[in-house]
N, CA, C and O of each residue as an XYZ file, in Angstrom:
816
protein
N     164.348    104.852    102.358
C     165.725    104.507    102.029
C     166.611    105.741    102.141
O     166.278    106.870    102.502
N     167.631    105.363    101.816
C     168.664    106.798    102.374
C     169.590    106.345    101.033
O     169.759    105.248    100.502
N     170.012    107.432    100.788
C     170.588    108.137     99.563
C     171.856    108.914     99.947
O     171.626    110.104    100.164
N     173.409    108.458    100.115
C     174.349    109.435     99.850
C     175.325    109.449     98.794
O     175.721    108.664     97.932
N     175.547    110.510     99.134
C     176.064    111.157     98.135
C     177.609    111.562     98.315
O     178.063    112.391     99.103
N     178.309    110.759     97.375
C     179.873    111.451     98.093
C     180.520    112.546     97.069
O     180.174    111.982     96.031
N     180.895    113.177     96.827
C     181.943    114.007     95.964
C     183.358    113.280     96.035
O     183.675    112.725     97.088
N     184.218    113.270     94.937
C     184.925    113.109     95.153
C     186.051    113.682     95.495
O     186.183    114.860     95.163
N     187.211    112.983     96.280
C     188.730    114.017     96.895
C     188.981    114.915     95.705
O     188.375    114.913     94.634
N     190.119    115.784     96.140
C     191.051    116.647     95.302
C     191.196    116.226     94.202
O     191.285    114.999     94.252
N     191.291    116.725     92.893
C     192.065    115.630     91.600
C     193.356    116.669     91.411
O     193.360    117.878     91.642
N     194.316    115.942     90.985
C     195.602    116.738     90.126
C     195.433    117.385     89.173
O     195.806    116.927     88.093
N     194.717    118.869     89.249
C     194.757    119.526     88.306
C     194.667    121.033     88.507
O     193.610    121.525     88.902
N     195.448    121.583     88.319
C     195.287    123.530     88.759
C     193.996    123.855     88.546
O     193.218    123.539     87.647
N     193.807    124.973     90.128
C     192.354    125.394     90.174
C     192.330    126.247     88.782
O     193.302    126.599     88.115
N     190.450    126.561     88.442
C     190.550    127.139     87.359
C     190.498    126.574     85.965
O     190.128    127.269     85.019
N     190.870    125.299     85.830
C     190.588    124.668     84.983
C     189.337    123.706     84.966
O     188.914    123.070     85.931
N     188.833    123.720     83.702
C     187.547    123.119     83.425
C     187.744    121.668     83.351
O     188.767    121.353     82.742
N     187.219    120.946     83.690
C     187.132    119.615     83.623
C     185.817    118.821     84.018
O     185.200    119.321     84.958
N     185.221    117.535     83.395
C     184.136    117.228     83.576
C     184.628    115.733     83.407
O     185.348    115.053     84.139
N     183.828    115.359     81.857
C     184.590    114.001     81.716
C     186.136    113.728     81.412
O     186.559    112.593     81.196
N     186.985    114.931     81.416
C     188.404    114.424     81.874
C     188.726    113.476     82.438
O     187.852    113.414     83.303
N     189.346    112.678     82.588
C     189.470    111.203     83.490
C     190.860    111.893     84.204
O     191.989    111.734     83.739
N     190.527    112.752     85.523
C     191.737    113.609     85.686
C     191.816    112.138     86.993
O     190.887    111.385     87.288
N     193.144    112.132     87.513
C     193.754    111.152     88.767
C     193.518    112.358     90.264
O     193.414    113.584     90.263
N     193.499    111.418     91.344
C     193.211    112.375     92.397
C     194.451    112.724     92.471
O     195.262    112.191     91.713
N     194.855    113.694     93.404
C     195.925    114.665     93.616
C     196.441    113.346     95.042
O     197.616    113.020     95.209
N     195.588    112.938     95.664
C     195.993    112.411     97.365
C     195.824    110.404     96.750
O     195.552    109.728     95.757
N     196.176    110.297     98.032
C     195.663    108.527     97.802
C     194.806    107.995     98.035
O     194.650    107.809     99.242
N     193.614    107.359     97.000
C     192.519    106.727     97.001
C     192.425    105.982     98.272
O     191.402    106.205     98.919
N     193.478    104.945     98.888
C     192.845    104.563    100.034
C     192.708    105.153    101.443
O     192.087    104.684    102.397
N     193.620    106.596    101.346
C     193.679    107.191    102.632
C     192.620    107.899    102.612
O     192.094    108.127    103.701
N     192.062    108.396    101.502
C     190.790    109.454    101.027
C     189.664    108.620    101.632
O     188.826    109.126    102.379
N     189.663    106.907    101.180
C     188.726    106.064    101.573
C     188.351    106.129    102.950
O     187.212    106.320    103.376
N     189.544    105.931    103.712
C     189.226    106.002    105.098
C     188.835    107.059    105.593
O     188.054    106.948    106.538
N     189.290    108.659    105.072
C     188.712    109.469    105.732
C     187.654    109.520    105.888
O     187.065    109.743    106.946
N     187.068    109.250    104.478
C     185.488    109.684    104.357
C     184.636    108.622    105.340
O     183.687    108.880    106.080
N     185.172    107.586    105.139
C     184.399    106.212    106.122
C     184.397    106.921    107.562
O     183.331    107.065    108.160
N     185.678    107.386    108.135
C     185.600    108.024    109.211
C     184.498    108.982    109.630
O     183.938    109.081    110.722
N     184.296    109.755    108.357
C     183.743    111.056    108.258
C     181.891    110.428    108.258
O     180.869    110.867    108.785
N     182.120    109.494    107.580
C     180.402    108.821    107.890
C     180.176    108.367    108.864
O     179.022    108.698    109.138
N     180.562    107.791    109.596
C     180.556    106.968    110.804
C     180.381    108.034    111.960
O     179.593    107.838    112.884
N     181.116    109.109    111.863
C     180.704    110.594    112.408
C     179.304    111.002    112.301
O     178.740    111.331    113.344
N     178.639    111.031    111.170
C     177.711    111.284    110.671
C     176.574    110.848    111.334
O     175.611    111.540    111.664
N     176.848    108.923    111.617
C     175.959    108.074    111.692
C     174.999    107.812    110.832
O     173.807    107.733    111.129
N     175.822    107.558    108.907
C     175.459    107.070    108.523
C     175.039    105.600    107.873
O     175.823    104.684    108.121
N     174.152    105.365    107.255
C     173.845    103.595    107.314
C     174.821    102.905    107.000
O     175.682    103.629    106.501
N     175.208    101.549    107.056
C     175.501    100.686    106.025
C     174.858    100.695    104.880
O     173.644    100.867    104.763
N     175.779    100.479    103.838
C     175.262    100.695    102.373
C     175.286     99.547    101.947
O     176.313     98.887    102.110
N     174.035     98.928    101.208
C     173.718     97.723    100.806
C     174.194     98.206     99.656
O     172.988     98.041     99.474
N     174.735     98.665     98.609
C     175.512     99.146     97.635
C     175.238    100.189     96.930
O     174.227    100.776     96.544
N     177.223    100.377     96.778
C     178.037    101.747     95.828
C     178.130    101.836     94.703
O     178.920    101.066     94.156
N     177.706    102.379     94.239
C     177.485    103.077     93.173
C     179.055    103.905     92.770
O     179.689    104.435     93.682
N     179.528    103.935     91.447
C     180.251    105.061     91.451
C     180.582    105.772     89.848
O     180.895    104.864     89.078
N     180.587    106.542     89.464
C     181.179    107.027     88.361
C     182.303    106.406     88.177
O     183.102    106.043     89.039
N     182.393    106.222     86.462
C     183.643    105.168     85.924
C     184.854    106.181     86.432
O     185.576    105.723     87.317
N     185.188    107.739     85.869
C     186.223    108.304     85.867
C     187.165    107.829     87.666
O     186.724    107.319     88.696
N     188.229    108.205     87.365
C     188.894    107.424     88.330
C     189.545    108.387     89.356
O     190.668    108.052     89.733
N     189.037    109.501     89.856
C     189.183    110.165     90.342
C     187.527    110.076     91.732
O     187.255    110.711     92.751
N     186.926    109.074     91.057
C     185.573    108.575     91.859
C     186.236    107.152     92.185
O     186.522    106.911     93.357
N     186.564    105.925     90.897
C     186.008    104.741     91.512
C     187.120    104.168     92.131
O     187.032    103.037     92.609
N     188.569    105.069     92.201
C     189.805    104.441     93.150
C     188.883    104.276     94.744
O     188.479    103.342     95.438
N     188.856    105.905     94.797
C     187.790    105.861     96.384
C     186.763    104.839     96.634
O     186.773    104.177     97.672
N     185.578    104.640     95.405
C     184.662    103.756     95.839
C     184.795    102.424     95.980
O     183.926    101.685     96.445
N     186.075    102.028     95.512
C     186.813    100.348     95.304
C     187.082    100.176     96.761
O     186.450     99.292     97.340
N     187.877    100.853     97.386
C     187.936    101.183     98.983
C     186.925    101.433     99.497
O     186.826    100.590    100.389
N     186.133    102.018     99.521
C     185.036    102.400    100.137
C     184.118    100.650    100.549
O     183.909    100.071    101.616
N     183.771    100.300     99.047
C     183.103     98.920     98.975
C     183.712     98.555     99.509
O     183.590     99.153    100.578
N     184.695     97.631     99.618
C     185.708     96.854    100.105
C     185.355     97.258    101.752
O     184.879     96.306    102.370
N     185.504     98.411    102.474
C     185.274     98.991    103.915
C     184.422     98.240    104.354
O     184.648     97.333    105.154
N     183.182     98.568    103.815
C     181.756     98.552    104.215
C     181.448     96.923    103.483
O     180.354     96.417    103.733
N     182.153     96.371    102.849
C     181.638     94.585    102.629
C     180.035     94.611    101.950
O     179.016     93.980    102.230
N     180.343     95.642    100.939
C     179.276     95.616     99.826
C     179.428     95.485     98.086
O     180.467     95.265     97.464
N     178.444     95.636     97.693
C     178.668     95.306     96.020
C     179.185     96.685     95.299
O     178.642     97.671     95.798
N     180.034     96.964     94.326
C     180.388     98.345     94.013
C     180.157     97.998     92.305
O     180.619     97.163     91.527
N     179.256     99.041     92.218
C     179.028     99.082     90.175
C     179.388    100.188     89.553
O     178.933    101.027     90.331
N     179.749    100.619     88.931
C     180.085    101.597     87.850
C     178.961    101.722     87.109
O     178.249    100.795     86.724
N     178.796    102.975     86.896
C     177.520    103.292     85.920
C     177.753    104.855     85.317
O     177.522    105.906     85.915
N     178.352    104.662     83.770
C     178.594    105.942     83.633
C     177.523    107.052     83.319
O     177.798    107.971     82.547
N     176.011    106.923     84.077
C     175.395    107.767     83.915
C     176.028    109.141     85.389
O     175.774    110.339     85.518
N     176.827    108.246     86.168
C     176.955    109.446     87.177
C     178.234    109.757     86.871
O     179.062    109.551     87.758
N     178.705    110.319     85.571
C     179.877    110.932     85.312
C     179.657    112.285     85.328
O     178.541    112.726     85.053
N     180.790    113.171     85.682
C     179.883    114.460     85.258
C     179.849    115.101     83.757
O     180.292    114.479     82.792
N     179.117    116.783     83.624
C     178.897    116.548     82.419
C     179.894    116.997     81.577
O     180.789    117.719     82.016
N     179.827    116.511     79.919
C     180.995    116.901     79.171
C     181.074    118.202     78.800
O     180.052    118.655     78.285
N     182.072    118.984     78.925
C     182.184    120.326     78.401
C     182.969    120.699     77.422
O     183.536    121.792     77.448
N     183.121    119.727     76.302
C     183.305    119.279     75.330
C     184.734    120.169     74.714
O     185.831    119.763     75.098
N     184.683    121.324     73.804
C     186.061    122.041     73.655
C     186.216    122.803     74.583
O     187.035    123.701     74.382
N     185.577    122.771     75.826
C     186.314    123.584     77.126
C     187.147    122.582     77.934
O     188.039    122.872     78.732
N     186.712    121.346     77.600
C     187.748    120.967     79.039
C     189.511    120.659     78.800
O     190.094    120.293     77.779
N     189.890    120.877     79.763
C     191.213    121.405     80.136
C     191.615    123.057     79.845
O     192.738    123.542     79.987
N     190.759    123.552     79.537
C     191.395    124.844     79.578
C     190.635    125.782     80.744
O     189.567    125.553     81.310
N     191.391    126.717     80.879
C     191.545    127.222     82.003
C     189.897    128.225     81.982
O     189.599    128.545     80.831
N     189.199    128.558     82.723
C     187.998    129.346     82.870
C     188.373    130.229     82.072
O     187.994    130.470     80.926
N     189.421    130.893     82.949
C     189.285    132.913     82.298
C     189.776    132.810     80.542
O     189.694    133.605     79.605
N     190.263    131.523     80.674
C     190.633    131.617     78.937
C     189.937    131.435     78.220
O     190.363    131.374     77.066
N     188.469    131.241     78.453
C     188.004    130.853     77.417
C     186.950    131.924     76.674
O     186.451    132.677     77.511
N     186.570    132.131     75.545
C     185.756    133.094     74.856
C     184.582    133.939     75.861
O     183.665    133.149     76.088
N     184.399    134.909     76.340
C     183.509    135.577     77.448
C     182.183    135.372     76.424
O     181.161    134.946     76.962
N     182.150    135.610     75.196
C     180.986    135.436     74.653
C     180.632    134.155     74.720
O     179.412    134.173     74.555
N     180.971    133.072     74.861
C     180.662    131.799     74.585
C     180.135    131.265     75.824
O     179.067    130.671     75.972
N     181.176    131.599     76.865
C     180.261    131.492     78.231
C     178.958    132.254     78.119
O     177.946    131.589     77.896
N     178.862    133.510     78.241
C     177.748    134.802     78.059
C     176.154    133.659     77.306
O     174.963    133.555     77.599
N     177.088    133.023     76.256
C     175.869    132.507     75.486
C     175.605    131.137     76.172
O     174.424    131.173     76.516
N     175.925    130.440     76.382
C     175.747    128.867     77.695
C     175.213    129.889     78.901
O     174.137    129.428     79.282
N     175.435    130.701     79.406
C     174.632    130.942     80.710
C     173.207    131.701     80.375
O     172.232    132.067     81.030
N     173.582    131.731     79.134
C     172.022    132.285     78.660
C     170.686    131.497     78.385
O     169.493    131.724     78.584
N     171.570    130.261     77.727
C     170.366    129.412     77.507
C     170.921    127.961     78.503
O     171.016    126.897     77.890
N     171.202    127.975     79.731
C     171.479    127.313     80.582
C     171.113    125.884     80.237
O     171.990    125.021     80.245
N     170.060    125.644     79.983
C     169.342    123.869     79.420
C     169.613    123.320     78.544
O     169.789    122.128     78.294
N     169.689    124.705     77.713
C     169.594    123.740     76.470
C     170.895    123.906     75.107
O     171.031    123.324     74.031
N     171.639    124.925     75.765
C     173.179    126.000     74.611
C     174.122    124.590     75.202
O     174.260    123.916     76.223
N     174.617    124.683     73.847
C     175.825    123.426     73.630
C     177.215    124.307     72.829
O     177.895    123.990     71.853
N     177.244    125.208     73.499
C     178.137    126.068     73.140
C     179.640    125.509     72.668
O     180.220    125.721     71.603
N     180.116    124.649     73.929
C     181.145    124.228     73.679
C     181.527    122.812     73.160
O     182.629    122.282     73.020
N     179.877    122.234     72.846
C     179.977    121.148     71.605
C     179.775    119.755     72.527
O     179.434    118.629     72.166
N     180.049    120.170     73.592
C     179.803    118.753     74.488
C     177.941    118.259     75.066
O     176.972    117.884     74.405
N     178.102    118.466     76.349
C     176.549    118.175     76.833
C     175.733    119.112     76.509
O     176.383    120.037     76.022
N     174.576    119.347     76.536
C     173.640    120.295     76.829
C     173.466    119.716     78.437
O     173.633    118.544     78.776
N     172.980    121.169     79.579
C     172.787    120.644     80.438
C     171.481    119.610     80.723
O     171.624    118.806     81.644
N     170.161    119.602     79.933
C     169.263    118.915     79.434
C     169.442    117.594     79.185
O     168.736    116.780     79.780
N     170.435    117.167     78.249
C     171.254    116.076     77.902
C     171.583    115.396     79.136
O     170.798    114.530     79.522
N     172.811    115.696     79.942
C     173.376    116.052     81.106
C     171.567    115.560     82.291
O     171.550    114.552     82.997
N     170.583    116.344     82.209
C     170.257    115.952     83.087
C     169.283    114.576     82.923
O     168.893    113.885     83.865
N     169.009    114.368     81.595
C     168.744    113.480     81.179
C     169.313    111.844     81.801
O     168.570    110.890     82.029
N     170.315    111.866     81.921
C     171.098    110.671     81.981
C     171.233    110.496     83.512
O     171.346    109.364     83.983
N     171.225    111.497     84.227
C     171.199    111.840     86.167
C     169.372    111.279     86.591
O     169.035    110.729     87.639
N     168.632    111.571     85.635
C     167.509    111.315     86.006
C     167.792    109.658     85.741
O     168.168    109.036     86.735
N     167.668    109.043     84.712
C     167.537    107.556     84.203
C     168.516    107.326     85.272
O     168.227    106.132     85.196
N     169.424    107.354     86.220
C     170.058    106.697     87.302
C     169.334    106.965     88.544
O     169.336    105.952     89.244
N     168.654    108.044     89.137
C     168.157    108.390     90.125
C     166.439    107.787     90.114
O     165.815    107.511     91.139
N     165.942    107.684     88.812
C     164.995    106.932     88.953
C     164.808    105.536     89.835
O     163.982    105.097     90.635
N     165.847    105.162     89.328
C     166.067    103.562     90.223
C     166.374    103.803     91.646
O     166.527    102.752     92.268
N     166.534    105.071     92.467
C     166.047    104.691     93.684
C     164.577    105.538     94.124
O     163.909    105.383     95.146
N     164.313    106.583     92.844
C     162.836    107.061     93.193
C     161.957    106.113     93.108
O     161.033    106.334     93.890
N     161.777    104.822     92.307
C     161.020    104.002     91.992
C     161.519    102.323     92.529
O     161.338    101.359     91.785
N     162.187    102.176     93.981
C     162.641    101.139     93.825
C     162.145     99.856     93.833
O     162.862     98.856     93.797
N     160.683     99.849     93.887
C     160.139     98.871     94.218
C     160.420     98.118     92.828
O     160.660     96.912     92.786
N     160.348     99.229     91.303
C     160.863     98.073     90.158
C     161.888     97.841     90.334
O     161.972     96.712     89.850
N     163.219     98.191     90.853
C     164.672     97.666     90.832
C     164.328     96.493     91.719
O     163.561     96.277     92.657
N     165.689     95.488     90.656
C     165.368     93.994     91.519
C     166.390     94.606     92.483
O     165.648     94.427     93.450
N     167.449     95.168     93.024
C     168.686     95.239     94.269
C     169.032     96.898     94.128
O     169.442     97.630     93.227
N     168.767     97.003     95.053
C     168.980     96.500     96.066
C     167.925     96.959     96.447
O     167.273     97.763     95.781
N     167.501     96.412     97.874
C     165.561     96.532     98.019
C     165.516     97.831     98.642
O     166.373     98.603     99.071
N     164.260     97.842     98.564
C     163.463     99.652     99.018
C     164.362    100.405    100.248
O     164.681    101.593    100.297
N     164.584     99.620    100.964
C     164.375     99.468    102.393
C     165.828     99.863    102.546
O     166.149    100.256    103.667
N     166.830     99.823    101.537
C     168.489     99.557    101.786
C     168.896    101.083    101.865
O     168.096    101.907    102.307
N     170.065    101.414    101.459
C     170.968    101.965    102.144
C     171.784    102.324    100.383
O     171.983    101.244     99.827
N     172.064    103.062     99.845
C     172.893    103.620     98.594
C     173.665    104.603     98.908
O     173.383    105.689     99.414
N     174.917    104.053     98.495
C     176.097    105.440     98.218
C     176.512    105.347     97.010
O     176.605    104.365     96.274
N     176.807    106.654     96.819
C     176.828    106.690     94.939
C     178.570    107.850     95.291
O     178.703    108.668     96.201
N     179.322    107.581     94.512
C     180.859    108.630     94.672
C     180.629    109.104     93.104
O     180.481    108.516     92.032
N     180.669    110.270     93.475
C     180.587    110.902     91.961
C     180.973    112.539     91.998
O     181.878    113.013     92.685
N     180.169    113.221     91.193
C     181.061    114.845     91.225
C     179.495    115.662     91.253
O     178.319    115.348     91.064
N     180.182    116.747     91.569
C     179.346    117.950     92.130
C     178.317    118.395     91.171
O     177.196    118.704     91.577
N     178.717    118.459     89.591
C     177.169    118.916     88.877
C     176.381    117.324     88.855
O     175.397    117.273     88.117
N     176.697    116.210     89.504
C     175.899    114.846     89.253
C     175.088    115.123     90.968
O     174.135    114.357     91.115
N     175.195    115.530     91.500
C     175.265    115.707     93.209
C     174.290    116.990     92.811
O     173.102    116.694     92.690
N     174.581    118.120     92.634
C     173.420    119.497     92.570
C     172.166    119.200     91.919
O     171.079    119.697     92.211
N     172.481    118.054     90.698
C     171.143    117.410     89.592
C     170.397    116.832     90.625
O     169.222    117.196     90.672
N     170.896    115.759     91.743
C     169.921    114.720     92.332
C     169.468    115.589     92.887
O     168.240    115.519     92.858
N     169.959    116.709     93.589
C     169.184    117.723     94.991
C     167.925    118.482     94.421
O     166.878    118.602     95.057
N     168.076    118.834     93.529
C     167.507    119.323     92.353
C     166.430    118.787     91.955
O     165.429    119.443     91.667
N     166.519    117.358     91.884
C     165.084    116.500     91.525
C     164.219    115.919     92.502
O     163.022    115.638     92.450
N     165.345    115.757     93.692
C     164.863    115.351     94.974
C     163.959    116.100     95.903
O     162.923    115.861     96.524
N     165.008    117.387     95.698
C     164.170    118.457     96.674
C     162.915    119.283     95.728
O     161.826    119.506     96.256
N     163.059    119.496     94.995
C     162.060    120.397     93.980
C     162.765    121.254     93.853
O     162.405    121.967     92.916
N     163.888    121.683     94.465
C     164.710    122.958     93.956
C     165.220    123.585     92.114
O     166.322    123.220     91.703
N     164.655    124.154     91.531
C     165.193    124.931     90.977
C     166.692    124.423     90.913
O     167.032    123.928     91.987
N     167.706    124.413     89.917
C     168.889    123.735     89.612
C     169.404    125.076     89.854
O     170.075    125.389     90.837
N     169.072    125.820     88.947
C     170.209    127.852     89.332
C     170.006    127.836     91.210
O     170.803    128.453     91.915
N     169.397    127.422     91.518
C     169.343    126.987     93.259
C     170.333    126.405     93.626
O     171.235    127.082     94.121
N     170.479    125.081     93.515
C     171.518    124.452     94.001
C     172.909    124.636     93.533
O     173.918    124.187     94.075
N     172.820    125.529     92.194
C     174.415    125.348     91.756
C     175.080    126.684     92.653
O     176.255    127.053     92.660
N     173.757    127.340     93.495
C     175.168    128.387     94.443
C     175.202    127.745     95.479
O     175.826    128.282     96.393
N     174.595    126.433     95.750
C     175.207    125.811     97.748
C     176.667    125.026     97.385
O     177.035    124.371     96.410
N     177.414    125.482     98.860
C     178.280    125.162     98.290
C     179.236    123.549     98.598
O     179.317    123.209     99.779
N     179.653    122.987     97.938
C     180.013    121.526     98.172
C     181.435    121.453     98.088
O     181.940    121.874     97.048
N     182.229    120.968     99.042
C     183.778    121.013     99.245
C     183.903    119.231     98.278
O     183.190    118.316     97.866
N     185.215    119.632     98.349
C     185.897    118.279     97.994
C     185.551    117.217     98.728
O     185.535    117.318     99.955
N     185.315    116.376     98.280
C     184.943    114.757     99.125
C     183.685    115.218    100.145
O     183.697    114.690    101.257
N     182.709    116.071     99.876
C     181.520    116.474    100.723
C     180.582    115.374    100.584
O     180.752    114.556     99.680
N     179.555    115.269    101.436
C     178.755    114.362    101.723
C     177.302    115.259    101.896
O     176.944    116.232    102.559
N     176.735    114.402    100.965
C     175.155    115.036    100.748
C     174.266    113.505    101.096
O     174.540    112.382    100.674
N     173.265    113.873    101.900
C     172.593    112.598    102.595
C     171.152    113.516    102.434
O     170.749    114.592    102.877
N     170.470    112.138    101.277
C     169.011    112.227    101.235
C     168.285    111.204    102.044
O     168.950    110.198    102.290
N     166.965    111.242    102.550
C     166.055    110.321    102.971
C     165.162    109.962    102.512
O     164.539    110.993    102.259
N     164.489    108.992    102.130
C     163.333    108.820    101.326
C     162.144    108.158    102.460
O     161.895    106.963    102.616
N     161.618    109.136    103.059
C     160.621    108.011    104.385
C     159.767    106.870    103.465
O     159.207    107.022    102.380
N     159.873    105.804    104.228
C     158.757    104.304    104.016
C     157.611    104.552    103.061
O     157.436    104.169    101.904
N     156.799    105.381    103.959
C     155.401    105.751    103.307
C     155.725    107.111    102.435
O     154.998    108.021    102.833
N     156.482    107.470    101.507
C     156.362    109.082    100.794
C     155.851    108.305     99.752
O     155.518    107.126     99.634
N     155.894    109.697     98.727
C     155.751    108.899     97.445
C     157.201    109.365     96.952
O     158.244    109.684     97.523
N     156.631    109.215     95.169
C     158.334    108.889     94.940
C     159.214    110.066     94.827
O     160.239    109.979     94.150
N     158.883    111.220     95.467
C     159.503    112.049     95.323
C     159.534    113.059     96.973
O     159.692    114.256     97.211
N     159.339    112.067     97.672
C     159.059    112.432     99.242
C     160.404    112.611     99.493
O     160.829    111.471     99.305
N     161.302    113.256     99.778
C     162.802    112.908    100.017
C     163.125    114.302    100.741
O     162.966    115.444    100.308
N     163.821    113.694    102.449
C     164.157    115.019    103.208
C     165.319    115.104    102.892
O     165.790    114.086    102.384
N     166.402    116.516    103.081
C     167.976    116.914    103.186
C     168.046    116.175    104.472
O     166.961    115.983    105.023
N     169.106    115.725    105.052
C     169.814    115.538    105.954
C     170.620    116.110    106.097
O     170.437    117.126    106.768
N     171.667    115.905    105.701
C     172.972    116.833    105.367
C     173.845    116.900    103.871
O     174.145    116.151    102.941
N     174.066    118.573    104.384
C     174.351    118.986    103.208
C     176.120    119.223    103.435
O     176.587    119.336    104.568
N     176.996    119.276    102.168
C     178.076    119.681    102.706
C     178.801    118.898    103.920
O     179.684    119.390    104.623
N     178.358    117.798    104.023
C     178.984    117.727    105.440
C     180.539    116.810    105.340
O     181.214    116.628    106.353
């Protein structure tokens, strides 16, 4: 099965600022964003998606409402692919915030809840219980083994799957780098097991 992965467009909000589960609005228009990216797959030559997946925040599911709608598939919301909360950091700006407090979250990376929101542990907790259902799809009743998934969501939900998919080390993936509305395409061959899964493209 094949596995992509969209990021979502620009949102309206000055670089520099922290945001996760913010429910920030995109900066551009959900349906022109839609088409690009459709464009941008079809470039690709990627599948039809027997169904989208998308994070509730709406800076994902304007795009994926379009997106579904494109491609004449089923579109669900599932707020396990939100990204994670950064609880009294978000909306404020990076450099503003306490150097010790960061210092102490990059110290204990998994498991420091510094700023009261996720632990990244927590955080990856909830990326796994969604990604299971296509490592294991033979228990999911839909969509079947064999199909086609796009999921629109954000960049620490996108570095987690690469992360579990590839065997990579997570301090790995959080330096590749992923643009706005980037496209990450996994493969899962027929015969692997459940954790057989090639890169296709990264960034693209």
């Amino acid at each position: 099965m094949d596995l992509v992965l969209i990021r979502h467009p620009a949102p309206a909000i000055d670089a520099g600022v922290c945001y996760g589960k913010t429910d920030v609005p995109l900066a551009g228009d959900a349906a022109e964003s839609a088409r690009a990216l459709a464009r941008r797959l079809a470039a690709l030559d990627a599948p039809l998606p027997a169904y989208l997946a998308t994070s509730p925040l709406q800076r994902c599911a304007g795009v994926a409402r379009w997106l579904a709608e494109h491609f004449g598939c089923a579109c669900g919301v599932d707020a396990r692919l939100r990204e994670i909360d950064f609880g009294d950091w978000e909306g404020q700006r990076w450099d503003a915030i306490d150097r010790a407090a960061l210092d102490a979250w990059a110290a204990d990376l998994r498991h420091a809840r510094t700023h009261g929101g996720e632990s990244v542990a927590q955080f990856e907790a909830r990326v796994v219980a969604w990604f299971d259902l296509w490592r294991a799809p033979l228990a999911s009743p839909s969509p079947s083994p064999a199909s086609s998934v796009f999921a629109v969501t954000h960049a620490g939900v996108m570095r987690m799957i690469a992360s579990l998919a590839l065997d990579e080390p997570l301090e790995t993936t959080l330096t590749w780098p992923l643009d706005m509305a980037a496209v990450v395409w996994l493969r899962r061959e027929a015969n692997a097991d459940a954790d057989g899964w090639r890169l296709l493209h990264w960034n693209a």
